[in-house]
PALORO-325272 format. One record per residue: z, y, x of N, C-alpha, C in turn. Coordinates in steps of 0.1 Angstrom, whole numbers, plus 5000, padded with zeros to 4 digits. Atoms other than C-alpha are relative to their C-alpha. Layout:
ZYXZYXZYX ...
END
This chain:
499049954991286290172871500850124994 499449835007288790422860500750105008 499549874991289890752874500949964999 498250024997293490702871500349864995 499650145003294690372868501750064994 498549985007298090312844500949975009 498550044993301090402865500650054992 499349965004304090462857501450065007 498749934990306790682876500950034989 498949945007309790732856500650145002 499249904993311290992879498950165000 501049894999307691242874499550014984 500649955010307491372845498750114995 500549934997305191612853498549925006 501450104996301391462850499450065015 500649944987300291732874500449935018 499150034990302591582900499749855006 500250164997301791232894498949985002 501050004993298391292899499950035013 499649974986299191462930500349865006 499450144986301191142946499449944996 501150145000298190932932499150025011 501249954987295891122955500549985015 499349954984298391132986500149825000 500450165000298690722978498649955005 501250014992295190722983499249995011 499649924983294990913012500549925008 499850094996297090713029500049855001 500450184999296090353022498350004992 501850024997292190473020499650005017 500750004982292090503057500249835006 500050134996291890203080501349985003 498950074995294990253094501150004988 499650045013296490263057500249884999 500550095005294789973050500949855009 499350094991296289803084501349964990 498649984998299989933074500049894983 500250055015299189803035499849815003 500350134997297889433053501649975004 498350054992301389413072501250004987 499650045010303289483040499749884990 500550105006301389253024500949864999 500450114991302088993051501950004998 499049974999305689113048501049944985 499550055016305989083008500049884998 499550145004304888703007498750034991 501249965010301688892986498949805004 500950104992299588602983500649814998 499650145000301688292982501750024995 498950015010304988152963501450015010 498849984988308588202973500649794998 499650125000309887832985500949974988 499250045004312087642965501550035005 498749914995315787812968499850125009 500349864993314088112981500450114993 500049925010314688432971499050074994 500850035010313188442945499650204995 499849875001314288822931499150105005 500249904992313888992962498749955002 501850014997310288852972499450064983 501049925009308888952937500450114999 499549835000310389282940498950065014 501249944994308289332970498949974997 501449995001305089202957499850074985 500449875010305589462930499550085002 500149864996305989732952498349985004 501049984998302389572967499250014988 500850005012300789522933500150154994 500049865007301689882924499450085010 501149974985299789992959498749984994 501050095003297089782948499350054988 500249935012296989952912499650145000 500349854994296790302928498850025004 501749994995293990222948499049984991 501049975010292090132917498949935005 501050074989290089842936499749894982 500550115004287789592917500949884997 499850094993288489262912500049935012 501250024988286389152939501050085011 499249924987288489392966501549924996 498750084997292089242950499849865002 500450114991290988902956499749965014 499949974987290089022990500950015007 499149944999293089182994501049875008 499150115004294788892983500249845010 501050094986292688643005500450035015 499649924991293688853032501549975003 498749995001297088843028500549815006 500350145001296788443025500049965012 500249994986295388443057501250015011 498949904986297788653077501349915001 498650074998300788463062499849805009 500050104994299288133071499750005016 499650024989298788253106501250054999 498549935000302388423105500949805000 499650114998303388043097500149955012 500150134986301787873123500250075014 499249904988302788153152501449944997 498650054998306288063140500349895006 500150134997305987703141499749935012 500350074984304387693178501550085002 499149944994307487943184501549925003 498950155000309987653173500049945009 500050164987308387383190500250085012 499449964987308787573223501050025003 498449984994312287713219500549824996 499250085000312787313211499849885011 499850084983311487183245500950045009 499049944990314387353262501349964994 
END
């Protein structure tokens, strides 16, 4: 496991600093309700599964950067990003099928 995992902030030059907002990253997505807010990004990014065909393509791996650089912070095992990841998997495939009953309803009317 390593103390600091390789980030890279362009904008902090200042190591002191960047250890700082490694710890306040921490902090914030070591708690549960982190952890929630970090699941719902997830679920949000697409973490987890591919962008469709003519999807945007760009912008979805641009958010599952921002997650994978979360993910990097926390400094988790394999074993926990697989979890993570598994998780995410999850959430979007119920996020699918909530939509999908949401459809078929608005299309009995």
């Amino acid at each position: 496991m390593r103390i600091f995992p390789l980030v890279f902030w362009p904008h902090i030059r200042n190591p002191i600093k960047a250890v700082s907002l490694l710890r306040k990253y921490r902090k914030v997505f070591g708690s549960d309700e982190g952890r929630a807010v970090l699941r719902d990004i997830m679920l949000q990014a697409g973490f987890g599964s591919t962008t469709p065909v003519n999807g945007p393509l760009e912008r979805n791996e641009g958010k599952r950067e921002i997650v994978a650089h979360i993910l990097n912070i926390l400094n988790l095992t394999e074993e926990e990003m697989f979890a993570y990841q598994k998780e995410a998997t999850r959430l979007q495939v119920e996020f699918n099928q909530a939509q999908q009953e949401l459809n078929n309803d608005r299309s009995e009317y």
